[in-house]
Each structure stands twice: as C-alpha cells, then as structure tokens.
C-alpha positions as CSV (number, residue, x, y, z in Angstrom):
1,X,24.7,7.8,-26.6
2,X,22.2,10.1,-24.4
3,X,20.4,8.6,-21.5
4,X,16.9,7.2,-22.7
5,X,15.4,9.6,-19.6
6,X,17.4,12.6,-18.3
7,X,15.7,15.3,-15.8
8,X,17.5,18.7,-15.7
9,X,16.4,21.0,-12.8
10,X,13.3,19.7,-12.4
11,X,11.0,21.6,-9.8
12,X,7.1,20.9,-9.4
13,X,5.1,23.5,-7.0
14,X,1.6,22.8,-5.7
15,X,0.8,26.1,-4.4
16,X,2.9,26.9,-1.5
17,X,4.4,23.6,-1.4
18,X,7.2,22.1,-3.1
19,X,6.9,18.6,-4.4
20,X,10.4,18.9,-6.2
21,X,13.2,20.9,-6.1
22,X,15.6,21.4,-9.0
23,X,15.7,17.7,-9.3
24,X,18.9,16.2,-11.7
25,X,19.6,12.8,-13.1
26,X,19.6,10.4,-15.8
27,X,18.1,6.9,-16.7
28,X,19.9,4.5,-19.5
29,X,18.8,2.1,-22.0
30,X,18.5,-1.4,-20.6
31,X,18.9,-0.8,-17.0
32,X,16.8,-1.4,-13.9
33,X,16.9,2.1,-12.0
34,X,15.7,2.3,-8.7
35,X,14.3,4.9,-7.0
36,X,14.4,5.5,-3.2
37,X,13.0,7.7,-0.9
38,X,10.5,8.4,1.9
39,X,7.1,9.1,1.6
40,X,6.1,12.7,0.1
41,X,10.0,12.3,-0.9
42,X,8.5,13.1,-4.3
43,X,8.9,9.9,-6.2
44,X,5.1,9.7,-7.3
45,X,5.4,13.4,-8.1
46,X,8.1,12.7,-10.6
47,X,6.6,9.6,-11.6
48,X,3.4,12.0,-12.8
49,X,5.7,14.0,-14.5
50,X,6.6,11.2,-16.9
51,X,3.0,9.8,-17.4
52,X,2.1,13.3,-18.1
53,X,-0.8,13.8,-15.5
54,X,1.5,17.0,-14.4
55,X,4.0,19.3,-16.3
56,X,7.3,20.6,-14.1
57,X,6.8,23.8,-12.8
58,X,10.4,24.3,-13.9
59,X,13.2,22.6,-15.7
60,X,13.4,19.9,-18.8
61,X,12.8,16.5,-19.4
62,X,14.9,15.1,-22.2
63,X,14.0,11.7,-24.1
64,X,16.7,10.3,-25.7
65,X,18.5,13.7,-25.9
66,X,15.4,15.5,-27.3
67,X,13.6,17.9,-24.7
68,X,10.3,17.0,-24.5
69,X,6.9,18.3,-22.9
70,X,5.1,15.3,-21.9
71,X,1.5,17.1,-21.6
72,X,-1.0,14.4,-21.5
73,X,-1.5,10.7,-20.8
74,X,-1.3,10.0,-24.4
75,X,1.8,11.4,-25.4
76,X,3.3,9.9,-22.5
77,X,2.2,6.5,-24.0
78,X,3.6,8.0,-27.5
79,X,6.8,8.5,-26.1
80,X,7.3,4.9,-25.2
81,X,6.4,4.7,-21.1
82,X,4.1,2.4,-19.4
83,X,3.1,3.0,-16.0
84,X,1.8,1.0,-13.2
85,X,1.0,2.9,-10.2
86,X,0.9,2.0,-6.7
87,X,-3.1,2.1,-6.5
88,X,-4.6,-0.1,-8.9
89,X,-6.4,2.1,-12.0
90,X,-8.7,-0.8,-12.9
91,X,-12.3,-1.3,-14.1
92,X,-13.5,-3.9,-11.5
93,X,-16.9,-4.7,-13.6
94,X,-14.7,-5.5,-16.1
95,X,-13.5,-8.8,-17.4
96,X,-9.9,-9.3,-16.9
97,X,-9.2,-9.5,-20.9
98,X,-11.5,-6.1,-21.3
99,X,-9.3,-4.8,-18.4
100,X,-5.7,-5.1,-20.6
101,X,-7.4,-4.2,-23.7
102,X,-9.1,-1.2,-22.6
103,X,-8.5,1.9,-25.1
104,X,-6.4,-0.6,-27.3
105,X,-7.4,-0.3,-31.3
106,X,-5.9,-3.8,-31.0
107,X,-8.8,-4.7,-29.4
108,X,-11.4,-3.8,-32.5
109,X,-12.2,-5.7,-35.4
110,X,-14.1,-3.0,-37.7
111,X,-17.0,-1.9,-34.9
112,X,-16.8,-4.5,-33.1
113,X,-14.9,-6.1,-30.4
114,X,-12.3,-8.9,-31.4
115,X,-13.6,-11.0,-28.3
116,X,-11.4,-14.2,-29.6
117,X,-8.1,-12.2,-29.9
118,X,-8.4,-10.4,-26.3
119,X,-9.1,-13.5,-24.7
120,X,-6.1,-15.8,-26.2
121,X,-3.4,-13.0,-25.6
122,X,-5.1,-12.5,-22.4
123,X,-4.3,-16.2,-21.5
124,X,-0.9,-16.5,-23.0
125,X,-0.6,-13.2,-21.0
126,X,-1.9,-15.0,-17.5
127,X,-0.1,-17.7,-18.0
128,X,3.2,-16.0,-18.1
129,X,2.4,-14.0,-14.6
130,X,1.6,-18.0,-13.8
131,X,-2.5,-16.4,-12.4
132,X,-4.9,-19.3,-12.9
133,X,-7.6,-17.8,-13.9
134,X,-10.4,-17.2,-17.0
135,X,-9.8,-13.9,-18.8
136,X,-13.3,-13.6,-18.9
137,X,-13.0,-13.4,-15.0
138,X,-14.8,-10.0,-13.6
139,X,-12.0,-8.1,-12.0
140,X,-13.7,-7.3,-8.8
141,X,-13.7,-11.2,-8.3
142,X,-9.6,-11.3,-7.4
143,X,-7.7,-10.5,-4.9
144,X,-6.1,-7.0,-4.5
145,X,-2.3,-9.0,-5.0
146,X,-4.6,-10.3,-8.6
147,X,-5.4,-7.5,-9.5
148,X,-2.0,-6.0,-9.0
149,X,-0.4,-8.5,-11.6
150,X,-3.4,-8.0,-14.5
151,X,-2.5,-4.3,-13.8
152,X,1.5,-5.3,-14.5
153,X,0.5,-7.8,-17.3
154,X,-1.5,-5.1,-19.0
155,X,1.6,-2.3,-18.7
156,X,4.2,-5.7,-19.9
157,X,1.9,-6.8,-23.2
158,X,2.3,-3.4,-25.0
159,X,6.0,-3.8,-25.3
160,X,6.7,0.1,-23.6
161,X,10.5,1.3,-24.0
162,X,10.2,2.5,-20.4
163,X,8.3,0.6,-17.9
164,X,7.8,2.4,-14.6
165,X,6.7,0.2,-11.2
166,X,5.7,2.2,-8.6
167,X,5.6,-0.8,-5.5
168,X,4.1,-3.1,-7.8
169,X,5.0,-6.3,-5.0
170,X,3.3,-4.4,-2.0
171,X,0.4,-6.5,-2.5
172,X,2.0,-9.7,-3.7
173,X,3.0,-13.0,-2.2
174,X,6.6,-13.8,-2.6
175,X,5.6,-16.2,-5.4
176,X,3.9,-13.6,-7.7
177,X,6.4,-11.4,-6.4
178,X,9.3,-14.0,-8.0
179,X,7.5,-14.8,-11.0
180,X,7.5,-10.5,-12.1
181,X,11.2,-10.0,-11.5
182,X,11.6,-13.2,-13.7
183,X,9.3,-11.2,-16.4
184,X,10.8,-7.8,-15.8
185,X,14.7,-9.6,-16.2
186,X,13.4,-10.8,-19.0
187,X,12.4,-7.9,-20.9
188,X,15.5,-6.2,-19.9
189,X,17.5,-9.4,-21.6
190,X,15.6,-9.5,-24.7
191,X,13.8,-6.4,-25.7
192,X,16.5,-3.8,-23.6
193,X,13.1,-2.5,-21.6
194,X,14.3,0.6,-19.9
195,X,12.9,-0.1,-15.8
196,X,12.7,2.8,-13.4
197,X,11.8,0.6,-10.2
198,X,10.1,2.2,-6.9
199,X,9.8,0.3,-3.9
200,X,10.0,0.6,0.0
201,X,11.5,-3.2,0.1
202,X,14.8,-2.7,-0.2
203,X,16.2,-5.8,-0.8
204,X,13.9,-5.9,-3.8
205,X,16.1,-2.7,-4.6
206,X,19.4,-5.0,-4.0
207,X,18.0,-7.7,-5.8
208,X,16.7,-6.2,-8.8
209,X,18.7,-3.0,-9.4
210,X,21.5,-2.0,-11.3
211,X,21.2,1.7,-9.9
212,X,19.8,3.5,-7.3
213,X,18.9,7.2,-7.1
214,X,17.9,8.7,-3.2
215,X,15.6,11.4,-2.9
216,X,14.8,13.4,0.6
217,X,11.9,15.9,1.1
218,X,12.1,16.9,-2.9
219,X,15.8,17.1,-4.0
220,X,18.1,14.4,-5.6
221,X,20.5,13.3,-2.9
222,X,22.7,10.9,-4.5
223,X,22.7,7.9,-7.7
224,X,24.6,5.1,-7.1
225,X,25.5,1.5,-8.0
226,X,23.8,-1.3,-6.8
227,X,27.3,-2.7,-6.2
228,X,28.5,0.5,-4.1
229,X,25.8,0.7,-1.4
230,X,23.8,-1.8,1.4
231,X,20.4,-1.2,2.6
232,X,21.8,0.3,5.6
233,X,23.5,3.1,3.8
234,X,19.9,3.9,1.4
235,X,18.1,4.1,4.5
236,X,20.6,7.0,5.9
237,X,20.1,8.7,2.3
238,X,16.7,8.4,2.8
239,X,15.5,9.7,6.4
240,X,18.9,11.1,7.2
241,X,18.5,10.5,11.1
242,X,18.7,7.2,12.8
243,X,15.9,5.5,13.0
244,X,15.1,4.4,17.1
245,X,14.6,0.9,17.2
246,X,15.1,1.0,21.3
247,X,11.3,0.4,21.9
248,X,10.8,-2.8,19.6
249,X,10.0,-5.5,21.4
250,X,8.4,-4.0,24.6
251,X,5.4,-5.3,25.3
252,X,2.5,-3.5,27.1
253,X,-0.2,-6.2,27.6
254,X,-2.1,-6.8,30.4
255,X,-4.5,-9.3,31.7
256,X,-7.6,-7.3,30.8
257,X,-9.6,-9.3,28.1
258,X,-10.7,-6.7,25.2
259,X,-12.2,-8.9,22.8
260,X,-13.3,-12.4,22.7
261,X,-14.4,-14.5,19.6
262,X,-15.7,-17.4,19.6
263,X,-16.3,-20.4,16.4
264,X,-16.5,-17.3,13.8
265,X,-17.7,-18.7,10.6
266,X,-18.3,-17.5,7.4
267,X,-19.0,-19.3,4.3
268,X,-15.6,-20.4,2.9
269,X,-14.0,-17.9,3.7
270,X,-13.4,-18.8,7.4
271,X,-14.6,-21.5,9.5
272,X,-14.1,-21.7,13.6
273,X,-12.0,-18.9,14.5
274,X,-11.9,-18.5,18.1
275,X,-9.0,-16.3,19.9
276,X,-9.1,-13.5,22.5
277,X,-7.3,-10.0,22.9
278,X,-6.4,-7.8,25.9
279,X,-5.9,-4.2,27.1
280,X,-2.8,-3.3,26.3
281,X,-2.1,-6.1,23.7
282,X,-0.9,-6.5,19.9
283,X,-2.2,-9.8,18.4
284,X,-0.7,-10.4,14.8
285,X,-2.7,-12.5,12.4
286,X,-0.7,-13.8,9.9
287,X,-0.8,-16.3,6.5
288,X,-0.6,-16.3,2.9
289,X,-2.9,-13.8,0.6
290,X,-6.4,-15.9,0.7
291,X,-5.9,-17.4,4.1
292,X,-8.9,-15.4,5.9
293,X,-6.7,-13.2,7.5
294,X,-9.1,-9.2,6.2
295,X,-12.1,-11.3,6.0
296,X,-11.8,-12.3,9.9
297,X,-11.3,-8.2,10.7
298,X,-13.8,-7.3,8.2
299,X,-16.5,-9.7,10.0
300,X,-15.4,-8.4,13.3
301,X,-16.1,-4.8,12.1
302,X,-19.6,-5.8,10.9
303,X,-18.6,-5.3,7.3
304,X,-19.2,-8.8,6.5
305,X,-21.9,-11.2,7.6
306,X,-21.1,-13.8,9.7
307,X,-22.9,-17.7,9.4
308,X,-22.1,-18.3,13.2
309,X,-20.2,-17.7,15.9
310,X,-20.3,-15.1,19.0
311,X,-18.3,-12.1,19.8
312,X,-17.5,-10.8,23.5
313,X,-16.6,-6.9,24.6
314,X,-15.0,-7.1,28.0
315,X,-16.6,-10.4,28.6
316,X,-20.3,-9.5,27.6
317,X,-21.8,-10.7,24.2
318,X,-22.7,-8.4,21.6
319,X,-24.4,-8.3,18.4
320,X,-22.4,-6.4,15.4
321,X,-24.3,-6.8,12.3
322,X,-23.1,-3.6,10.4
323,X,-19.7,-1.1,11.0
324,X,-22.0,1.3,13.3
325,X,-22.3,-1.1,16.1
326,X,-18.9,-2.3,15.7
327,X,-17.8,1.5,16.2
328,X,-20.5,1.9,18.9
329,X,-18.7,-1.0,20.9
330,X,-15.4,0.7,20.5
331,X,-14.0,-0.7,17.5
332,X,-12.5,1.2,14.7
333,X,-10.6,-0.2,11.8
334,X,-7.7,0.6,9.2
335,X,-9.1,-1.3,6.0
336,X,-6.0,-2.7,3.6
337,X,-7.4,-0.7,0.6
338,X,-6.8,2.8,2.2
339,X,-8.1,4.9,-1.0
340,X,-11.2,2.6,-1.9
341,X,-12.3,2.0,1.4
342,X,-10.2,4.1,4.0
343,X,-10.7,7.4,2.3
344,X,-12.9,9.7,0.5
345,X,-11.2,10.8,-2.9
346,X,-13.2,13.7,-3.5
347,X,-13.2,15.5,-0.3
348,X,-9.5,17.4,1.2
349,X,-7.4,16.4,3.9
350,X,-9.8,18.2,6.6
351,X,-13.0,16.7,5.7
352,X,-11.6,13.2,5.5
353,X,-10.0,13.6,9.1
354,X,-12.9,14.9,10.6
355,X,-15.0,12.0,9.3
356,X,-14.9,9.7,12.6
357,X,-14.6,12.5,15.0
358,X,-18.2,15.1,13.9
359,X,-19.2,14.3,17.3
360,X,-16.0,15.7,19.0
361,X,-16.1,19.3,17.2
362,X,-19.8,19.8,17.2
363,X,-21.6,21.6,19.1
364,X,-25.6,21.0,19.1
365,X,-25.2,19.5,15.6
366,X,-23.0,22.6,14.3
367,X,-19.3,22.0,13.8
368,X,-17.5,24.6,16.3
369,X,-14.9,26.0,13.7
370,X,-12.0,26.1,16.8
371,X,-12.4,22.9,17.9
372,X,-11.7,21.5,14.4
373,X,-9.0,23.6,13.9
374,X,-7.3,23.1,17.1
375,X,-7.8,19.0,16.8
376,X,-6.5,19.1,13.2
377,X,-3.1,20.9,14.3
378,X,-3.0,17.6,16.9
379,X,-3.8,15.4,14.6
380,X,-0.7,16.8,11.7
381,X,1.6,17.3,14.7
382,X,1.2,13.8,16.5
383,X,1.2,11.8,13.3
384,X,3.9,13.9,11.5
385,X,1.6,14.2,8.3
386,X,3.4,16.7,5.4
387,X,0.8,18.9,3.7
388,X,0.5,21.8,2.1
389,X,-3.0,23.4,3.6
390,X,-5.9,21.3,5.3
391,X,-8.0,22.5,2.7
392,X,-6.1,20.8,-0.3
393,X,-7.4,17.6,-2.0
394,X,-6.7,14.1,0.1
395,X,-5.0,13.0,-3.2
396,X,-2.8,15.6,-3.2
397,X,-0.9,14.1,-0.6
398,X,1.9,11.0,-1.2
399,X,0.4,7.3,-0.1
400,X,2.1,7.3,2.9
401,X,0.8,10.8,4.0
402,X,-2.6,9.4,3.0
403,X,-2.4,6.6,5.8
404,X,-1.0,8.7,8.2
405,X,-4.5,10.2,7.9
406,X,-6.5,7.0,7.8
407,X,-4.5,6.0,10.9
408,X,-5.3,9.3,12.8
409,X,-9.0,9.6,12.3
410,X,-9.4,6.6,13.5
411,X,-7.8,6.6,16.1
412,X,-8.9,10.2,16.7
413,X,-12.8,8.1,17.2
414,X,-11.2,7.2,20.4
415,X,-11.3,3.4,19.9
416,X,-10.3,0.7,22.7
417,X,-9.7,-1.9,19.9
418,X,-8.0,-1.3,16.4
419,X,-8.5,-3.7,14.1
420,X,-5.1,-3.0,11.8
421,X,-4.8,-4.4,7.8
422,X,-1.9,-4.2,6.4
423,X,-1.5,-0.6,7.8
424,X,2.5,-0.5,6.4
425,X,1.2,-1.2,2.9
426,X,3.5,0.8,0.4
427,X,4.9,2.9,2.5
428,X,8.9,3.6,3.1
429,X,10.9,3.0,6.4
430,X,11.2,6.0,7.7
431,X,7.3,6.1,7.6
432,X,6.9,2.4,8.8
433,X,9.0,3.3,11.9
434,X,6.5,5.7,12.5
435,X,3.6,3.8,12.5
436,X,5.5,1.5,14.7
437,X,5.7,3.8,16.9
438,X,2.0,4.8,16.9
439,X,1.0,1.8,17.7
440,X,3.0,0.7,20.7
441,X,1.8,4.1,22.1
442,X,-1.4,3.3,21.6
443,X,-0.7,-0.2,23.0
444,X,0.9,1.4,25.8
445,X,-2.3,3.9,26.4
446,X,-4.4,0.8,26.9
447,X,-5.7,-0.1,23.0
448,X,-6.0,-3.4,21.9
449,X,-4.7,-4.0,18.2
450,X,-5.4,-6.6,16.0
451,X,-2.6,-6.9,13.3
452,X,-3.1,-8.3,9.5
453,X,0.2,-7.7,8.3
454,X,2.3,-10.2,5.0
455,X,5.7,-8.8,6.8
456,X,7.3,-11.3,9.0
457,X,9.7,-9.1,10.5
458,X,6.9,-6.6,11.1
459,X,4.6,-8.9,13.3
460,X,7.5,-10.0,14.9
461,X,9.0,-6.5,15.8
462,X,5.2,-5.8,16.7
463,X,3.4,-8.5,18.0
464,X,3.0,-10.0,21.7
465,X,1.3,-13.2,20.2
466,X,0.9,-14.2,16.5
467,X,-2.3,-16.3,15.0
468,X,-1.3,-18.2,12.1
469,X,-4.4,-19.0,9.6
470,X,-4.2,-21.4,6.3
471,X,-7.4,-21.7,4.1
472,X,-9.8,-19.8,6.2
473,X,-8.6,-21.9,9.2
474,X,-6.4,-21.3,12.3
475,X,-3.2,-23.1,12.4
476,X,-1.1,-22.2,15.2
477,X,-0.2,-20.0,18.0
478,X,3.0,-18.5,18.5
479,X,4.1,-15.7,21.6
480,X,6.7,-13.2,21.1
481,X,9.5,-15.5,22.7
482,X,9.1,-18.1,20.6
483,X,8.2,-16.7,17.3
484,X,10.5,-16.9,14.1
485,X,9.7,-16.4,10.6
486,X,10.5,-20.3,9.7
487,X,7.8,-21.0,12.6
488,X,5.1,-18.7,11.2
489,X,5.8,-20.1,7.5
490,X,5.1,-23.9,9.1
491,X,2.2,-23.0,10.2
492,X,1.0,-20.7,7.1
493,X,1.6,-24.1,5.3
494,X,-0.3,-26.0,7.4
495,X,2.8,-28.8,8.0
C-alpha cells in the first residue's frame, strides 16, 4: 500500500537561498509523524508545499502513490489536508462559529446564512476542545491559547485525511494542551486521520509520535521510531553541535534598583502588584494563561491604562501613559504576539530592524546608508539570524528567525530594562539556547529583564527571582535557590 504522503527530491529555492534541498521521505495512513528540526530547518517551507501556498522548485509530491501538483489552497483542501499553522489565520471581528465556518457551503442555507446550524456544531465542537465559551463570542475577546484551539477545532470538524499541526500547544496550558492530544488520538483511532505533528516540545514528540523525521538547514537527516530515539539523541539530529549549558544558572544582579512598581491596578485584570528589579537582574513572572502575567508588562510599557498605582526609574517617579514614554525612560519590550504586534508584515527584514534604531543611522533626519548597513551586518552576525538578503520580505523568514529580529531591534534601541513575553514562543532548542544566551549577556552588560515565560524550566534556567501571579494577583516569591517547578505550581494555584 503506498504511503498517504511521500516527497521525492524535494528542493524549494527563494532566490539565492535554499529552503530545501532534495528533501526524501514518506508519511502513512493512520500514523502521527513528527517532524523535527531547528528554526529555518525548513519545516514551515514544506508545510507550504502541502497547503499549496508554494510549488517545489524541484522534485514530486506523491498522494497516495499519485504525483500530484498541489497549486493552490483549494486543491490542497481537495486533496484531503487541513492545516493549522503556527500563527493563528483568524478573523478576530468574527464570531467564533463564523470563524470555523468561514468559506464553508455548509454554512448557507440558499442565500442566506444557516445561523442555527453554525452555532450548534460550533458548541458540540467547543465542548469537545472542553472551551467554555458562546459561539457567538467575537474572536478578538479570547485569549491567544483560545484562539489557538477554535483555530484546531475548525481544521478537526471538516474530517481532513491529513491533519498538519504546526506547534499548535505553544500557546496552550497543559490542560488544553491534554484535552487536543485526547482529540488528535482519537481521530487516529477511529477515522485513521493521517497526523504530520511539528513541535519544538519534545516530549510532546515522545508522547504523541509514532515517527519522527530530523531536518537540519534544509535536507532530511534521518526518520525514525518513536521507540528507537530519546530527546537527547533528536536534539543532536537537530543542531548537530552540543548545546553549552555551562553559563545557566549564573547570575549577574546587582544591588542597583532599575524599576520599582508600586499597587499597579487595572481593572480586573490586575490588582496591587508591587515588586522591584535591578541592574543586572532577570525577574520571571510566572502563572497560568489569564493570570495577569502580559497585562502587567503591557501596563508597564504604557500600552495599557493603568487605574492606580506608581512606577519608579532608578528611584524617581515617572508618568508612562503611552509606549513613547515608556521607551523614552529606557524601556523596550518583546510583545508575545511577535507578527501582530512585534513586527511589520508588509515591510523586509531591514526596515523592520531599523524601526527602533532611525535615530542611530540618521543623520540630520536622513538615514546615512553606511551606518544602516554596517549596524544591520551587527545585528545578523550577533543574533545569528539566517536570511537570504536584507531586502527580502520579514515573512520570508522562519518564526524563529522572525524573533531573532524582534529581539535585536529592540535591543538595538539601547534599553536599560527589557520587558520579555514569552520571547521562546515556538521556537526550537537550538534557537532557545540562543536566546538564552542573549539574555544573560544582556543581564551581564547591566539590563534589567522582566521575564513572562509558561516554561518552568525556562524561568528556572533563567531567572534570579520568580513572581508568581493567580487571577490578576501576586501570590508568591521564590529566588533562584529555592525555586522548583512544584513550588511555582503552588503558588500559580494559589494553595
């Protein structure tokens, strides 16, 4: 019986650069195969390929033994594949049930929409992913871990052959996270769903897959059983070098205060928040999704209003009412949502970097051609960012790639305090290391961070102290010594 998927010396080229190179292996019926591999690995290149947004520059793609050429959206959808991507394709003006519907003929009852019918599946469909919630619900009124499941739910209703997840948990809690590998076993079980799984977490890989395939910079290294590898031997297949870990741990506070904040409030989101922050110092802020954790940075920033409270730079008071003062007091952040809120889609890779920094490569209101030049090169070579040409679309690069930027113009504005959300968000290990490493130099050079991170180990390879929040309030206080991920949890619970 031929595989349901099978690629055959699959290459992709974007100009000078190549996404894939003569790329070879198969996918079978009923199985969930997982693919590995660093960022700009080419994963979401192939992942394209299927869903028909590009065509292979060279090589085949056979569908159950047939050779097809997958050359739009819609015959992609013809040929049986379903495809939730990493950042979340949704209408947020949109009703929830309008949302799963969209472009459905399911959806029409002669010229009109069947209102009644959208909204029952839609909440036989909610209820499943276990989301408490109206179907009439406007989108842009959930979470971003919300949204992620009605994107899932809507690719799970229509039944595809071949589902494809590309790090559908990277903005879940380990609950929702639980209650879609319960839906995905389930299709595998009863319908024989065909799963091609992409995640950075591996032991979602060890706990969900039955195979694994490896890529590094392009080209297939290796499929394997789930049964014949551990994590440590996928993350040697993946980055091929050792990853230093001789660093973690090392703290570089000092007993300069940074920030001070005193009885933040803001509606219900948060209520009394008062901590402080020092030169030299990573502070974690950690609890569950809805616990106040981006709304606290955001409010810092000036994005969000506050009801009360006071906020000190190096012990004197300031006002930050919008995200220009918070940048003129030294302040930069890296929002959670890099491609809604940390990037601009339609400009390249240049013109996003230069963003924060105009003022550094002007001269007398002109941009000084050199000086941008010579601080992009510092900027690619300090942050290890893999493009093709400075000039090329921002989107053209893989999501990891994309932070790396988000990271570096930031951090290019020359910030003493980074305010940090979820800055690891979808990205693989060899790329988390990195950013690991970014920040403890930056630590070390004298920034303050502020960490929002849902990765226990990652605040506690980070962090000097950890804040614990629970329903917009905070719970506890933990230092480096003392922290564990049971203690964090207690207080995230509020027991």
């Amino acid at each position: 019986m031929a595989p349901v998927i099978e690629f055959k010396n699959i290459t992709k080229r974007f100009g000078g650069t190549v996404a894939l190179n003569k790329v070879s292996f198969s996918v079978e019926k009923g199985e969930v195969h997982c693919l590995c591999g660093e960022n700009g690995a080419g994963k979401s290149t192939l992942i394209n390929l299927c869903g028909g947004v590009f065509q292979p520059t060279e090589g085949q793609i056979y569908i159950k033994g047939n050779p097809e050429n997958i050359s739009s959206i819609k015959k992609s959808e013809k040929l049986g594949f379903s495809i939730v991507h990493q950042e979340v394709p949704l209408c947020l003006n949109m009703s929830i049930a309008h949302n799963i519907f969209l472009g459905s003929q399911e959806a029409v009852k002669g010229v009109f929409l069947n209102e009644k019918h959208m909204n029952e599946k839609t909440e036989e469909l909610l209820a499943m992913f276990h989301l408490k919630v109206k179907p009439t619900t406007l989108l842009e009124s959930l979470s971003i871990a919300e949204q992620s499941v009605v994107q899932i739910a809507k690719a799970v209703y229509f039944q595809p052959e071949i589902l494809i997840l590309d790090e559908p948990t990277a903005a879940l809690t380990n609950d929702q996270r639980e209650v879609m590998f319960g839906v995905v076993r389930k299709l595998v079980k009863e319908r024989q769903t065909t799963v091609l799984y992409v995640s950075h977490r591996l032991e979602e890989v060890m706990e969900l897959g039955d195979r694994v395939t490896v890529f590094r910079d392009g080209q297939f290294v290796t499929t394997k059983g789930i049964s014949e590898v551990t994590m440590d031997d996928i993350v040697s297949l993946m980055v091929g070098r050792e990853i230093d870990k001789s660093d973690w741990g090392r703290s570089f506070a000092t007993d300069t205060e940074l920030l001070s904040v005193k009885g933040l409030c803001n509606g219900k989101k948060f209520q009394n928040i008062s901590f402080s922050l020092h030169r030299g110092e990573i502070v974690g802020l950690a609890g569950f999704v809805g616990a106040g954790r981006t709304e606290v940075l955001m409010s810092i920033f000036g994005a969000d209003k506050l009801d009360s409270g006071e906020i000190f730079i190096k012990g004197e008071k300031v006002s930050i009412r919008k995200p220009g003062d918070a940048i003129r007091h030294g302040i930069s952040l890296i929002p959670e949502n890099r491609r809604d809120d940390g990037l601009v889609t339609s400009m390249s890779i240049r013109e996003n970097a230069q963003l924060t920094v105009l003022d550094q490569i002007s001269d007398k209101g002109f941009l000084n051609k050199g000086k941008a030049k010579a601080l992009m090169e510092r900027m690619i070579a300090r942050y290890s960012i893999k493009i093709g040409g400075m000039d090329d679309g921002i989107l053209t690069l893989s999501g990891g790639n994309q932070q790396k930027v988000v990271i570096a113009k930031w951090i290019g504005n020359d910030p003493e305090i980074l305010l940090c959300d979820e800055p690891t968000r979808g990205i693989d290990v060899g790329a988390k290391a990195e950013v690991y490493a970014i920040l403890r130099d930056i630590a070390k050079e004298g920034i303050g961070v502020l960490l929002v991170s849902s990765e226990l180990p990652e605040l506690l390879a980070l962090c000097d102290r950890i804040l614990v929040m629970h329903e917009g309030r905070l719970t506890g206080e933990v230092s480096r010594e003392e922290a564990s991920e049971e203690l964090i949890m207690k207080y995230a619970a509020a027991l």
